[in-house]
C-alpha positions as a Markdown table, in Angstrom:
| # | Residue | x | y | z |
|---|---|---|---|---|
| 1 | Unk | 0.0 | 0.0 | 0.0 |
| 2 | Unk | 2.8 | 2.5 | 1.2 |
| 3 | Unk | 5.0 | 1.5 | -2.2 |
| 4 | Unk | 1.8 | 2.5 | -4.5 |
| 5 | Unk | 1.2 | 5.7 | -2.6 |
| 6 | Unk | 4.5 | 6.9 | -2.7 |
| 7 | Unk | 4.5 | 5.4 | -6.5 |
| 8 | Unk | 0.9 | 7.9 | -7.3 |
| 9 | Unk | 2.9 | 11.2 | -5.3 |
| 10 | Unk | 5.5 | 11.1 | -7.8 |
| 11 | Unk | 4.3 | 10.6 | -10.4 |
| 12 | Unk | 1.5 | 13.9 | -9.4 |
| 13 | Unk | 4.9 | 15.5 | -8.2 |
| 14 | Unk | 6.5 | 14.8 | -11.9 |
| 15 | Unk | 3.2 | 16.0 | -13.8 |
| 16 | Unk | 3.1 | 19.4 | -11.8 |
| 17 | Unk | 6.8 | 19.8 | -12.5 |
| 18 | Unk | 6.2 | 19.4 | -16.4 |
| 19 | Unk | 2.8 | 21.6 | -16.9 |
| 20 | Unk | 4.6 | 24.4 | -14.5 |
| 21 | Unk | 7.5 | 24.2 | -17.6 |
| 22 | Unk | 4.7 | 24.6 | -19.4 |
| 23 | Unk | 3.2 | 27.5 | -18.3 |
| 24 | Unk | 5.0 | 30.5 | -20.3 |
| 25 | Unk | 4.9 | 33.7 | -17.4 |
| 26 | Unk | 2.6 | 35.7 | -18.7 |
| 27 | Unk | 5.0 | 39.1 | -17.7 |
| 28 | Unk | 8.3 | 38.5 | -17.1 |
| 29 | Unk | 10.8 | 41.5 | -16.7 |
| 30 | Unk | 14.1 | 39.9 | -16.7 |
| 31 | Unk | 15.9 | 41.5 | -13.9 |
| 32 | Unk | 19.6 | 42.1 | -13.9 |
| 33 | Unk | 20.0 | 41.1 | -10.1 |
| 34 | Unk | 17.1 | 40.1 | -9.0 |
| 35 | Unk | 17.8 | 39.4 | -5.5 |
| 36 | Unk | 16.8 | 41.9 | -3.1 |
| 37 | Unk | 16.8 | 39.8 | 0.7 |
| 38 | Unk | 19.2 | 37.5 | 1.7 |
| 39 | Unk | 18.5 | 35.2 | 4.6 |
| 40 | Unk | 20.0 | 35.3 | 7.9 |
| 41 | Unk | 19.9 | 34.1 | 11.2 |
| 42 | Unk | 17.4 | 37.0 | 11.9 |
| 43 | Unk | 15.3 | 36.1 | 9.1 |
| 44 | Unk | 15.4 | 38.1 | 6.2 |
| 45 | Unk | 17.3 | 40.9 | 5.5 |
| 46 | Unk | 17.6 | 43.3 | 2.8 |
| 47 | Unk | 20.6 | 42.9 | 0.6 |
| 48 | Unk | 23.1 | 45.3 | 0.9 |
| 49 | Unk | 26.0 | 46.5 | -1.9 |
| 50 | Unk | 28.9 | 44.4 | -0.2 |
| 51 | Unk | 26.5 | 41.2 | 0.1 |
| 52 | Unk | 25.4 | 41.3 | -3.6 |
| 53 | Unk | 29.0 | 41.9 | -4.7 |
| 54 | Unk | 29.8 | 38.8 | -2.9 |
| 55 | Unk | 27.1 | 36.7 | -4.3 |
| 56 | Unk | 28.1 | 37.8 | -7.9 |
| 57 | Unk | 31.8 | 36.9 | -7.4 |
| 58 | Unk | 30.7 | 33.7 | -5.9 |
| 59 | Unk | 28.4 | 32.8 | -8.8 |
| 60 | Unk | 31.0 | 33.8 | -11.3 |
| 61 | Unk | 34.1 | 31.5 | -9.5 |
| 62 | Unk | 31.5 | 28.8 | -10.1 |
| 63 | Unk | 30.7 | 29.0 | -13.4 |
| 64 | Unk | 33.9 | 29.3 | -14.0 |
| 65 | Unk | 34.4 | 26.0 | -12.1 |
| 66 | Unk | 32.1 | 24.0 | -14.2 |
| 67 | Unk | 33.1 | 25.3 | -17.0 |
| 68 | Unk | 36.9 | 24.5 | -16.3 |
| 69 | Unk | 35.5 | 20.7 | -15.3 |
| 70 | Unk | 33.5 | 20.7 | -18.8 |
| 71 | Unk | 37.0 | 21.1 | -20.5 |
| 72 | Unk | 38.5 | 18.5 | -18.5 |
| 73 | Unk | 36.1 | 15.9 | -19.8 |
């Protein structure tokens, strides 16, 4: 019983995942930067300059990090 259950929830979890790749956003505004928060032990907190400057560099050390491992291969 618990293997067909868990069988029908991913399967509805798979559907949902394909019809929202569907679903074309109806406005989308790309956004440059679009983080605004990031998350802290206090919750939510605004982002500020040095924090988004630091999430940039990070993102760009790992692209460049995949990309390097793409040449590898």
């Amino acid at each position: 019983m618990a293997v067909e259950s868990m069988v029908k929830k991913l399967k509805r979890q798979a559907a949902k995942r394909v019809n929202q790749r569907l679903k074309q956003p109806k406005h989308s505004v790309p956004h440059r930067y679009p983080f605004k928060y990031r998350q802290t032990s206090r919750g939510r907190v605004p982002l500020t300059d040095e924090d988004a400057l630091a999430m940039i560099r990070w993102r760009a050390a790992r692209r460049a990090r995949k990309t390097q491992a793409e040449q590898k291969v």
